[in-house]
C-alpha positions as CSV (number, residue, x, y, z in Angstrom):
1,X,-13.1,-7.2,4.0
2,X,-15.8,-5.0,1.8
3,X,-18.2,-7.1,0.3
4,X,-17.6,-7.3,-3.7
5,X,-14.0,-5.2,-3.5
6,X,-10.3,-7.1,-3.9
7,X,-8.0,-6.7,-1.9
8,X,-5.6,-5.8,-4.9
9,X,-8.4,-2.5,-5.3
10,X,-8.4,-1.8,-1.8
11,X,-4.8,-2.0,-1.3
12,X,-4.2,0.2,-4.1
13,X,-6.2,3.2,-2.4
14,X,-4.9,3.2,0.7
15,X,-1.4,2.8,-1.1
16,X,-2.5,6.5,-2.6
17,X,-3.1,8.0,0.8
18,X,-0.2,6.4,2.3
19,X,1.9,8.3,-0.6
20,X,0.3,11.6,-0.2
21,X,0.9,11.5,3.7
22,X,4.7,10.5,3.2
23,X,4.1,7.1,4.8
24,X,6.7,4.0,4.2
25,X,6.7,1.7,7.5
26,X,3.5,0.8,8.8
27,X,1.1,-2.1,10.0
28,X,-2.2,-2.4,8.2
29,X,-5.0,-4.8,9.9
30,X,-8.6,-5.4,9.3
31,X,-10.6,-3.9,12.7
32,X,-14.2,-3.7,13.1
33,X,-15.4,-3.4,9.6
34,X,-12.6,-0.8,8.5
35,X,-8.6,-0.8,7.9
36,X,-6.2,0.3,10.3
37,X,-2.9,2.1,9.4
38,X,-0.1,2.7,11.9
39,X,3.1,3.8,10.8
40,X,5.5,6.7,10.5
41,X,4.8,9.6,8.7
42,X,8.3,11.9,7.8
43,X,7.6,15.9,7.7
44,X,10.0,18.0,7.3
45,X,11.4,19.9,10.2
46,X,11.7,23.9,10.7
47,X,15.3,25.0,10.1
48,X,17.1,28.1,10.8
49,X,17.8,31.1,8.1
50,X,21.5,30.0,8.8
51,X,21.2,26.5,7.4
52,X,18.7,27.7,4.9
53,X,21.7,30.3,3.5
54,X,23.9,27.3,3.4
55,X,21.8,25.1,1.3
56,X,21.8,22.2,4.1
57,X,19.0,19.4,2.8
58,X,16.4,19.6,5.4
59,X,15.9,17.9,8.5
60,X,13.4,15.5,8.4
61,X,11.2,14.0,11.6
62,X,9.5,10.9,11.7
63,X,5.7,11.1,13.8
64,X,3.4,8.5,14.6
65,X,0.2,8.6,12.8
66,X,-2.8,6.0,13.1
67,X,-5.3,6.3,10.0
68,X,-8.8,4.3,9.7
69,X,-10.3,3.4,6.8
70,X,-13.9,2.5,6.8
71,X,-16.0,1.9,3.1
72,X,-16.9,5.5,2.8
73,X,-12.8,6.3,2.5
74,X,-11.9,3.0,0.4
75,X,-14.8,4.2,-2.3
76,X,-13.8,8.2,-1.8
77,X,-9.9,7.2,-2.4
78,X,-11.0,5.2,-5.7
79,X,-12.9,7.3,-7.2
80,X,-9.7,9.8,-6.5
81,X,-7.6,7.2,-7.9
82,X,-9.3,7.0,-11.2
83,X,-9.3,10.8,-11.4
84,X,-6.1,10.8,-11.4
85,X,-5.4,7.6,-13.8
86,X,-5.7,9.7,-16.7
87,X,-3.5,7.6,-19.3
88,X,-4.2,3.6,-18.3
89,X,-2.1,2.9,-21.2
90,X,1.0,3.7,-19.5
91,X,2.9,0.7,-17.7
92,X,2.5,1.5,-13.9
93,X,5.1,2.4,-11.5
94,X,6.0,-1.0,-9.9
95,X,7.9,0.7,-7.2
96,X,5.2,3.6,-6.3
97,X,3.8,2.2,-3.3
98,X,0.1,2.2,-4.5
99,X,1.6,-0.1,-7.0
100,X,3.5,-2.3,-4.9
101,X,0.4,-2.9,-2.5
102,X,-2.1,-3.5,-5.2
103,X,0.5,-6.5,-6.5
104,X,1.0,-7.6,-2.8
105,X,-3.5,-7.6,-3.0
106,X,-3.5,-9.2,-5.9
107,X,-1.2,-11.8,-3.9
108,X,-3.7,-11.9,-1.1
109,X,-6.6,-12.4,-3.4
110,X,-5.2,-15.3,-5.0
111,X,-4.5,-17.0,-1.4
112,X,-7.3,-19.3,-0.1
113,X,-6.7,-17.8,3.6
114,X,-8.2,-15.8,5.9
115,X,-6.4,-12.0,6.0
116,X,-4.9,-11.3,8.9
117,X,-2.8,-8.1,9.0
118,X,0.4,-6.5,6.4
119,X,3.8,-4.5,8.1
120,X,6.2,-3.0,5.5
121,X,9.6,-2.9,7.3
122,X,11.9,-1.2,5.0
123,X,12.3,-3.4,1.5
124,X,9.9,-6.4,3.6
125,X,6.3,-7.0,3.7
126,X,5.5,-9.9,6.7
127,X,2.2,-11.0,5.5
128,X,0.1,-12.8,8.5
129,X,-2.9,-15.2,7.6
130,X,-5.5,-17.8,9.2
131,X,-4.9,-21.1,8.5
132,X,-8.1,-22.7,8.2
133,X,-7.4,-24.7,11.5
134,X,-7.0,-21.9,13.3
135,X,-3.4,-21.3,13.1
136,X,-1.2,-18.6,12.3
137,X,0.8,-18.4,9.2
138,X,3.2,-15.5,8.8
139,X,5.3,-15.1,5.2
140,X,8.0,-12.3,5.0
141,X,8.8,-11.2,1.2
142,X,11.2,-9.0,0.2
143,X,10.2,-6.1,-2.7
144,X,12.1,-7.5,-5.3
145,X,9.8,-10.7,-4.2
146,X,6.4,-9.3,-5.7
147,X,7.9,-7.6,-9.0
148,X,7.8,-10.8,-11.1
149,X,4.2,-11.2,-9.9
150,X,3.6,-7.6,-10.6
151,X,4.8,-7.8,-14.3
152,X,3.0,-11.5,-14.7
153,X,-0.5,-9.7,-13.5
154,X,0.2,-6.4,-15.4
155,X,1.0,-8.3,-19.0
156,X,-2.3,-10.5,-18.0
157,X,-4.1,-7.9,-17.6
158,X,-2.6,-5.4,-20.6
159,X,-3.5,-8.9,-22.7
160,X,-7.2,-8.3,-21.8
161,X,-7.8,-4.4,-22.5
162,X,-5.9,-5.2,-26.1
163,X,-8.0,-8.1,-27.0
C-alpha cells in the first residue's frame, strides 16, 4: 500500500476509473508496488440500421480488460476526483461504485490485517486478508452489508466538517 494514503482514498479512485470504463466484476490485488484490476468491461456492440429503425436496446459485449495502478495514477485519479467533487455538501451516492469501494476501504483500514486482494461478483465483495500467523482469511459481504457502515462513517464524518 502507498505510504501515508488509506485505503478508503485509494479505493475511492480507482472506483472513479472503474465507472468511467463501465467496469462492475473484477479482482483487485496489490502487485509489485501498484494495484491490479481484472475484470469485465461492457461496450456496446455495432448494430445494424435494421434494429436501429426498430428501436431495439443495444447489444452489449462484455471484454476482458487488465488495468495497473501505480502512485502516479492513484494521485492523478484524486486530484480528478476532487475536480469533480464540486458540492461536498451533498450526501454521496452509496451505490456509485466509487462510493461503495471507499466504504468497503474504509472497512479495510479499520482491520488490523494484512490486505490481500478484493473480487466484486455481482451484489458480493470476497475480501481476502493475512492473518498475522500466516494464514488466509477470506470474508464475503453482500452490498447491502457495507451500507450501515457507509452511513455510520458518512454522519461521522459530516459531524466533523459541521463542528
Amino acid at each position: 500500500m502507498f505510504s501515508g494514503w488509506s485505503y478508503s482514498q485509494t479505493f475511492r479512485a480507482i472506483g472513479q476509473s472503474l465507472e468511467e470504463f463501465g467496469v462492475q466484476d473484477f479482482s483487485l490485488s496489490w502487485e509489485e508496488e501498484k494495484f491490479v484490476i481484472q475484470g469485465q468491461r461492457k461496450i456496446s456492440v455495432a448494430q445494424s440500421w435494421l434494429a436501429t429503425l426498430f428501436q431495439q436496446a443495444p447489444r452489449q459485449a462484455k471484454r476482458s480488460i487488465e488495468i495497473h495502478y501505480p502512485y502516479r495514477s492513484i494521485l492523478w485519479l484524486q486530484i480528478q476526483g476532487e475536480g469533480m467533487r464540486r458540492q461536498p455538501n451533498l450526501t454521496p451516492d452509496y451505490f456509485r461504485l466509487s462510493q461503495t469501494l471507499r466504504t468497503v476501504g474504509a472497512y479495510v483500514d479499520n482491520m488490523t490485517l494484512k490486505f490481500q486482494g478484493l473480487r466484486r461478483v455481482g451484489g458480493n465483495f470476497i475480501l481476502e486478508f493475512e492473518q498475522r500467523d500466516g494464514k488466509k482469511r477470506v470474508e464475503e459481504h453482500g452490498l447491502g452489508s457495507f451500507e450501515n457502515y457507509f452511513l455510520h462513517t458518512y454522519l461521522r464524518r459530516r459531524k466533523k466538517t459541521d463542528s
